[in-house]
C-alpha positions, 0 to 999 in steps of 0.5 A, a space after each residue: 407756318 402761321 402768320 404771326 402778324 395776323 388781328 386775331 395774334 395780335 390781339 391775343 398776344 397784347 392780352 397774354 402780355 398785358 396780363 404778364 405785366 399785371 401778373 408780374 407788377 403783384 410779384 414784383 411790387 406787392 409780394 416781393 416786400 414779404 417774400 424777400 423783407 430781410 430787416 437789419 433790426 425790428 423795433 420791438 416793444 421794452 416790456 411785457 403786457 399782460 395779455 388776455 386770450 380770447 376764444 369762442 367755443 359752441 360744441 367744441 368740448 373734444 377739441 377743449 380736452 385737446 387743445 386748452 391745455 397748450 395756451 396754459 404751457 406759454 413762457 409769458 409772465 401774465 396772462 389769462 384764457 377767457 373762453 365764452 362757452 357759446 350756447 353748447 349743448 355737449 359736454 363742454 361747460 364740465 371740460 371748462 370746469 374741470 380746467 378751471 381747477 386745474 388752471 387759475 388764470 382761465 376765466 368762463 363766460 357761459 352763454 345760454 341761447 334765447 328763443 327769439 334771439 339767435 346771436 352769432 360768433 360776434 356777439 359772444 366775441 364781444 363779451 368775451 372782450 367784455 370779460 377780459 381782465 387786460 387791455 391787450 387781447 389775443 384772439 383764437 380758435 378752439 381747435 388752435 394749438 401754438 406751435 411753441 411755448 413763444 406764441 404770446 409773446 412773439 405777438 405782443 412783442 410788436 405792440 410798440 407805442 403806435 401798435 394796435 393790431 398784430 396780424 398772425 399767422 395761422 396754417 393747417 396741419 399737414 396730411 396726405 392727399 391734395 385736398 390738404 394740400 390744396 388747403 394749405 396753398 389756400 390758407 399761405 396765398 391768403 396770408 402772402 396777400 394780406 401780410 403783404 398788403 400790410 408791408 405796403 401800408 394797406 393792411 386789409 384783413 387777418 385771421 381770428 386764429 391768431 390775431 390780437 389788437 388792444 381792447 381799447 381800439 375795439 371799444 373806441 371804434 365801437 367793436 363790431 357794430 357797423 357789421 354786426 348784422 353780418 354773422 361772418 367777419 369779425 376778423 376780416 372786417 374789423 381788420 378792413 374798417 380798424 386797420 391802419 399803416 401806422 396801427 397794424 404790423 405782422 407777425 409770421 415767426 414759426 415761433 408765433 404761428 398757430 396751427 388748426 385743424 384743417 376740413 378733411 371734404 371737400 363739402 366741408 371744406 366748400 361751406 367754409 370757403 363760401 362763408 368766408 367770401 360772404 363778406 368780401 363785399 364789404 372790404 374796402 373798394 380799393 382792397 376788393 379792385 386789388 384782390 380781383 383784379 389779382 384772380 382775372 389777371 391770372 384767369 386771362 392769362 392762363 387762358 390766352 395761354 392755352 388758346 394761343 397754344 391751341 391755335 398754334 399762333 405765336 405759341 412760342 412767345 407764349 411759351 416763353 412768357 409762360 417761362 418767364 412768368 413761372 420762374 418769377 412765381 415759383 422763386 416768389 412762391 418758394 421763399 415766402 413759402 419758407 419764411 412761413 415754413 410751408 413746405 412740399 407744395 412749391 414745385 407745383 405753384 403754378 398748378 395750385 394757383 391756377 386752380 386756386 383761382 378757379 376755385 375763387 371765382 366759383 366760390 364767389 360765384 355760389 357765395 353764401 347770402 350773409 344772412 344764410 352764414 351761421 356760427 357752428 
């Protein structure tokens, strides 16, 4: 049998440990306050604003004929759709059109590109902003579609007096194969972390498909400015420089979310992925220690794991902090998964996050330069 007290066991069980806490302190601390918040009562906002949908479109004419349709079916009293056509050259400015008569309350900026100066997703966000008739702004995607006729006002009812920014949530639809699935474990990790910052008064990042905020803290912060050289992050970043413990609440109502077409490669799905890690730099220090920190801890302890298990030394611990640990994931797991009504993918949490974690670090690790990102 092997001695369980030797240097090289001791060390690796402390590590295996140390990595459990770690692990454990995130379910325990952080993602318990989403997973199992069950408010008595929510302060809601007394009236109804009118709100202005903002999204961007280059090229976009097919997912336009799909999808524009749905926000005009809202149960809200006043709103308006502004669509900035970004420099298409489909058929998308006859789509827009074509709507336009038909819906009285859509309103079109077409852009048309310069020779010299090629603008990102920002820039054209930013006169759609301009554009926009309401102060309070609701901001998605082309190829987004509400899952009910309360997105609007599921999101606006959170702007209570102190209330500017709401972050919503915005899954993948749901097809066969494990890359889907692989995609919705990234996308529902992605927003137990952020809703969950933001439960804890560190609000860090949101997401451009479903994701609102007042016109007048866009303009009083001077919009995108500090990272409008960057052609990635104008949800994350403007949520990490904007967003405050007063100022930010969540909204992750099956009623409020906003389902989007998810990539259907893997290449695809990798170019979106390292253009989305291309700005994570830019987050905040104490939100980038906290991230990090979250994918090293579950990396070494997978790791110790497997060479505590290979090694054969204090393999029984090991296992049994593997037990612990998977049962404290997998009912973490399971009722956030509920709550954002992701379903089919819990049995395997552990599976998927160790993967997921892999993924992280290599997506990193061959990240696009921001100056290589490109908006379509």
């Amino acid at each position: 049998m092997p001695n369980l007290f030797t240097p090289t066991s001791i060390i690796l069980l402390t590590v295996l440990a140390g990595a459990f806490i770690v692990n454990c302190a995130y379910l325990f601390f952080l993602y318990k306050k989403f997973a199992f918040n069950f408010p008595a009562s929510t302060f809601y906002a007394e009236k109804q604003e009118p709100v202005s949908i903002v999204l961007c479109a280059r090229n976009e004419s097919e997912n336009l004929r799909k999808f524009l349709p749905s926000l005009f079916k809202q149960d809200y009293p006043q709103f308006e759709v502004v669509v900035v056509n970004d420099c298409s050259f489909d058929d998308s400015e006859a789509v827009l059109e074509a709507f336009a008569e038909q819906y009285s309350n859509l309103k079109i900026v077409n852009l048309v590109e310069h020779e010299k100066y090629r603008h990102g997703k920002k820039f054209a966000l930013t006169l759609g902003i301009k554009a926009a008739k309401y102060d309070l702004l609701l901001m998605t995607d082309a190829d987004c579609e509400p899952v009910s006729e309360h997105w609007i006002a599921s999101m606006q009812r959170n702007f209570t007096n102190e209330t500017e920014i709401v972050l919503g949530y915005s899954p993948y639809a749901k097809t066969k194969g494990f890359l889907n699935s692989f995609i919705r474990f990234e996308t529902f990790v992605t927003a137990l972390n952020y809703f969950s910052f933001a439960l804890v008064g560190k609000p860090y990042m949101g997401v451009g498909r479903n994701l609102a905020y007042r016109k007048e803290l866009f303009f009083r912060n001077k919009g995108f400015a500090k990272h409008m050289h960057l052609l990635s992050g104008d949800d994350d970043l403007f949520v990490n420089e904007n967003a405050t413990k007063v100022n930010t609440r969540v909204e992750f109502d099956n009623v409020s979310q906003m389902v989007s077409e998810p990539k259907t490669t893997f290449k695809e799905y990798w170019t979106q992925k390292r253009r989305h890690q291309s700005v994570g730099k830019f987050y905040k220090p104490y939100h980038k220690r906290m991230l990090t920190m979250r994918i090293l801890s579950v990396l070494l302890f997978y790791a110790v794991l497997i060479t505590m298990i290979v090694l054969r030394t204090n393999f029984e611990i090991a296992l049994s902090l593997f037990g612990l640990y998977l049962i404290f994931l997998t009912i973490t797991y399971r009722f956030a998964m509920k709550k954002l009504n992701v379903g089919g993918i819990w049995p395997m949490a552990f599976f998927y996050e160790l993967i997921h974690n892999l993924f992280l670090v290599f997506v990193t690790l061959f990240k696009l330069s921001p100056a290589k990102v490109k908006w379509k």
